[in-house]
N, C-alpha and C positions, 0 to 999 in steps of 0.2 A: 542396481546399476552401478555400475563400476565409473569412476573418473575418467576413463579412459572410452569408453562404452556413450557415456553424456558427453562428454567432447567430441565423438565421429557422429551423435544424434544431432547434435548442432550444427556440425559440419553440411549434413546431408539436409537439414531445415533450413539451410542460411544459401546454400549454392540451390537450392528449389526456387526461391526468390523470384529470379529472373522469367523463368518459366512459367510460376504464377502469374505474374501481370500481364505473359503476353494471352496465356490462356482464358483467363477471363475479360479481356479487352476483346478477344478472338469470337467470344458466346456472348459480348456486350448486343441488346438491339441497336439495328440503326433507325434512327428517325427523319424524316423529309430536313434536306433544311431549310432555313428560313438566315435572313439578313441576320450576319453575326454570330449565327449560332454554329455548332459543332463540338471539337472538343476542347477543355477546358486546356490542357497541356498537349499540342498534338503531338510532339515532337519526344516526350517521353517514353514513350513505348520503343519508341526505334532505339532509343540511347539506355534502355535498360540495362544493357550487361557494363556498361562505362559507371553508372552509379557508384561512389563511395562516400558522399557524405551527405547527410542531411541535416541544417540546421533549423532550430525555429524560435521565432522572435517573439515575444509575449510581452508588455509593459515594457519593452526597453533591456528583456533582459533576454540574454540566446541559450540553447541548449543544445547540442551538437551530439551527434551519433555518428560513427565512423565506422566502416566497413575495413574489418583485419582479417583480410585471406576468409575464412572460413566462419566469423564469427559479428556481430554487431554489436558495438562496445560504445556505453555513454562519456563521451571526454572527459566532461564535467563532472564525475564522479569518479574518478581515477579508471576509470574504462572498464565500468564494471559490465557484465556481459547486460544488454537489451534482449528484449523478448524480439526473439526475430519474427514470431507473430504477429505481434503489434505492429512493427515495421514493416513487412507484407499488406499485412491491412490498408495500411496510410497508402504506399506505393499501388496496391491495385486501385483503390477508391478514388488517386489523382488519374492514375491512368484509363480509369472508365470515365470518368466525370463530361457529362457534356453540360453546355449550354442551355438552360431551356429559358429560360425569360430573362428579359433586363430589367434592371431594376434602375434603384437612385444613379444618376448623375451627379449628384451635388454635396461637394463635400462636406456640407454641413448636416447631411441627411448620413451621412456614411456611418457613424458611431453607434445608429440606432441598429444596422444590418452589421455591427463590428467588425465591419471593413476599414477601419480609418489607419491612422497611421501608427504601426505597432510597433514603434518606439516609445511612443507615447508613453507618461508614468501609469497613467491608470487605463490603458488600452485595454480591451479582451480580444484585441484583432492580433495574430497569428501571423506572422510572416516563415510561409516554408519555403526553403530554398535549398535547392537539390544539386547537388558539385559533385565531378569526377576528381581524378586523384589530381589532379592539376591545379584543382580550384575554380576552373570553370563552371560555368552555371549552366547547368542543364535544365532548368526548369523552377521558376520563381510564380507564388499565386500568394495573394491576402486572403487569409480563410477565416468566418467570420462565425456569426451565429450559425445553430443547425434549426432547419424549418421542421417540425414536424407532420403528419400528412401520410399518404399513401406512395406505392409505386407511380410514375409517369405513365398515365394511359389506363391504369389501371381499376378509379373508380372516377365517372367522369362527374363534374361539378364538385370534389370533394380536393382541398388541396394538397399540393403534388410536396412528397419529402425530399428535403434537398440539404445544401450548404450556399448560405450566401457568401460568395467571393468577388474577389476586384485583382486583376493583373496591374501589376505595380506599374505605374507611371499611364495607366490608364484610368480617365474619369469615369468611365463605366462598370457600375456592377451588375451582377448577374446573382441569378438562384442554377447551382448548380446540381447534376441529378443525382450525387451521391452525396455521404457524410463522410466528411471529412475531419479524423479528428483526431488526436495529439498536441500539446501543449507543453510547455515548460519543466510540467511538475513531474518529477523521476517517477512516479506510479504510470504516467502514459505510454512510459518505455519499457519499463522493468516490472519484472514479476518482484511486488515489495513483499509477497508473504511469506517468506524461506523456510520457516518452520510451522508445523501443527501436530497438534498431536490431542486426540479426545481428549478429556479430563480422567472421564470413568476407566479410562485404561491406565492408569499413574496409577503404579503398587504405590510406592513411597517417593519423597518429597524431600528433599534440604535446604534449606536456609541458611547458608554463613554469613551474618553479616561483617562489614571488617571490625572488629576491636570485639565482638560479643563471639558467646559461644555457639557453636552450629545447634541446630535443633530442627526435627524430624516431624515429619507430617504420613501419616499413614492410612491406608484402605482398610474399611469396617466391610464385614461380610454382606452390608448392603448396599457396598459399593460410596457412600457416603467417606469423607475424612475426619482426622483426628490429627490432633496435637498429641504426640508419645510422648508419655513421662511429663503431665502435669502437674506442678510441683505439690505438696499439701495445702492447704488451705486458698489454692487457687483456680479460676474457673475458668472463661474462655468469655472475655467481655461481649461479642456479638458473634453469634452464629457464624453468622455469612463470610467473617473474616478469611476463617480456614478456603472457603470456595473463592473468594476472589483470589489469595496466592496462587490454587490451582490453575485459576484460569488464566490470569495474566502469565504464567508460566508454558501455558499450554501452547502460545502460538507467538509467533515476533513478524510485525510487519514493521519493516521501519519507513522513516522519513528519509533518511542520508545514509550514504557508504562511501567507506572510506578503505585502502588497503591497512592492514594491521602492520603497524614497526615491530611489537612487542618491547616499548619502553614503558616503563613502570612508571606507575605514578597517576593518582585519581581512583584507586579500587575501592570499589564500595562494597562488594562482595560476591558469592556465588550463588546459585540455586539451580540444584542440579536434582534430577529424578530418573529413575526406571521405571519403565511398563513393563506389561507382563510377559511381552517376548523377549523381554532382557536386551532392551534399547534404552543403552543410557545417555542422557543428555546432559550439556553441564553449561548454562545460561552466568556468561563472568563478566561481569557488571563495572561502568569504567564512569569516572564523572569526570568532566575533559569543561571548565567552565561553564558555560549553560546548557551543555547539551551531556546526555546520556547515552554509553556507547557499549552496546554486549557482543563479546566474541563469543561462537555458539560452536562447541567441541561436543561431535557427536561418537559413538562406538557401541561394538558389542559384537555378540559371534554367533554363528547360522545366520538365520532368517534377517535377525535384528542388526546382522553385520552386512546385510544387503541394503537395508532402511538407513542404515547410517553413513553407508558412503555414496548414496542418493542428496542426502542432507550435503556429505561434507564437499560433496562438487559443486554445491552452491556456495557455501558458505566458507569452505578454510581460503585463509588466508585475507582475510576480510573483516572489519567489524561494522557496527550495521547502530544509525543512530535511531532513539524509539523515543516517544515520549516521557517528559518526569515524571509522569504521575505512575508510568508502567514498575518501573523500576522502585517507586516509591512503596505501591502496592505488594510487590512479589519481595523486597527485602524490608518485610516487617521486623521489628529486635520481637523477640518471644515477648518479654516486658511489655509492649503496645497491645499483645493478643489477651494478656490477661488480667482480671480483676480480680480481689481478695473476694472469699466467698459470704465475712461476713459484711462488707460494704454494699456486695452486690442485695443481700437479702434486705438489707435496712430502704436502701433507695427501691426497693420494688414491692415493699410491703408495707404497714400502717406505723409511719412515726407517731410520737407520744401526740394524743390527742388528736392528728389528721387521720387524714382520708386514705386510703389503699395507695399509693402509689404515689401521696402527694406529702410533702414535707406537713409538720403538724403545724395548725395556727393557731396563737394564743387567743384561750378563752372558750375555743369553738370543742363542742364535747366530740369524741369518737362517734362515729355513726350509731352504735347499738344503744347509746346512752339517750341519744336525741327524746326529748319528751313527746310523748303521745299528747294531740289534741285533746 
């Protein structure tokens, strides 16, 4: 899939939207009502095509997603594109949502249904609130814990699955009949996993660190890795080394995104590999104060030049922040991978007078020496 191909696919995902909510709102059951009950937002369904922004309030802290013509972009993160899935989800599940029981009254009950007030520093209540391009509010609800439980109506004496909410500037909460859910954190918005890639299909492997020399990790005919070109009299300190580089190399979710400047400064290094359709990737590793930031430069031709400009419409022009320990893992220096092969045999075998495996203790004979009762 072509750049060009992934951007009229989002296109046609993103302008479905409106149509979604009214369709499933359209196949929602109705139910009798009763005093207070109906739907959670009635007035959202009518005002769906006016939709452009939706933010949500979590401990005090907001998150904002924006509607650009054809596309749904996180603010907060330099507008990097949202899952218009995820955002369909949230927007049909308010627009079904009814009433079905009331719950607390009393503010002091509210924090246990986290409905309270989601400014609050240690809140888990949710305030979403839904604005056209004007800024107007189209639909405002406190969305709290999710009940677990069955469909409504469905099994009866067994309880019913919902979301506890509270409409702002009302004492009253409710269990309403859908889940309602999204949150603050960029993973409820965004697809965080941009890359994957098996392990077993990595022909070969790179490691540059910055100041050290590159060095090469390669595929054994059973499918297993290698260190190429181990130097003489050295060995490979733990197995599993070589398999974690592959794996942390194999796939990037990150935490944060940010657009790429391409100013220099903070490289820690590269780690770059082919598979075997000749899909190369090249993982360029940035230390930016406490956080760690890889730009992911994908390529290659036929098949693996389709696979890679799938990657680079997510990913160019972008750097993407992961954990230290990720980065820490996949830019091993060769020197951390290896031990001398006579140190390794001495610490694994019988020093003078000890035991197999254990430093020797004075006094104490070798095992074979031990006297017989």
């Amino acid at each position: 899939m072509t750049p060009k191909q992934f951007a009229a696919l989002a296109t046609t995902a993103a302008l479905s939207l409106v149509a979604a909510i009214a369709v499933h709102s359209a196949r929602a059951p109705t139910t009798g009502e009763m005093a207070g009950s109906g739907k959670l937002l009635p007035n959202l369904e009518s005002n769906a095509e006016k939709i452009a922004r939706i933010t949500v309030t979590q401990s005090g802290k907001p998150l904002t997603i924006e509607r650009d013509a054809d596309r749904w972009l996180v603010k907060s993160q330099d507008g990097y594109p949202a899952s218009t899935e995820k955002v369909r989800t949230l927007l049909t599940a308010l627009a079904k949502a009814e009433l079905l029981e009331p719950k607390t009254a009393s503010p002091d009950r509210y924090a246990v249904l986290e409905v309270d007030d989601p400014a609050g520093k240690n809140s888990n209540a949710r305030l979403i609130k839904i604005e056209d391009a004007s800024g107007a509010a189209l639909a405002e609800v406190i969305a709290g814990k999710q009940r677990p439980g069955t469909a409504s109506g469905t099994s009866p004496g067994k309880s019913t699955a919902g979301t506890y909410v509270r409409r702002p500037g009302e004492e009253q909460s409710w269990l309403a009949s859908t889940d309602i859910a999204g949150g603050t954190a960029l993973k409820d918005w965004a697809n965080v996993r941009v890359l994957e890639t098996p392990t077993e299909k990595v022909k070969e492997l790179t490691v540059a660190v910055a100041g050290e020399a590159p060095y090469k990790l390669t595929r054994n005919a059973d499918g297993s890795h290698q260190l190429e070109n181990i130097p003489a009299g050295k060995k490979i300190k733990y197995v599993n080394m070589i398999d974690n580089i592959l794996e942390a190399a194999s796939f990037v979710d990150f935490e944060g995104v940010r657009k790429a400047t391409g100013t220099p400064g903070g490289e820690a290094g590269t780690v770059s590999f082919e598979t075997d359709n000749g899909l190369k990737i090249a993982l360029k590793v940035r230390r930016d104060k406490d956080a760690v930031w890889i730009a992911i430069e994908p390529s290659g031709e036929g098949d693996a030049k389709k696979t890679a400009d799938e990657i680079k419409a997510r990913t160019s022009g972008w750097e993407f922040s992961v954990l230290p320990s990720k980065a820490d893992t996949m830019l091993k220096k060769q020197a951390d991978l290896l031990e001398d092969i006579a140190s390794a045999e001495t610490s694994d075998g019988a020093g003078p007078g000890g035991l197999p495996g254990m430093p020797g203790l004075p006094g104490m004979p070798a095992p074979h020496a031990l006297p017989t009762p």
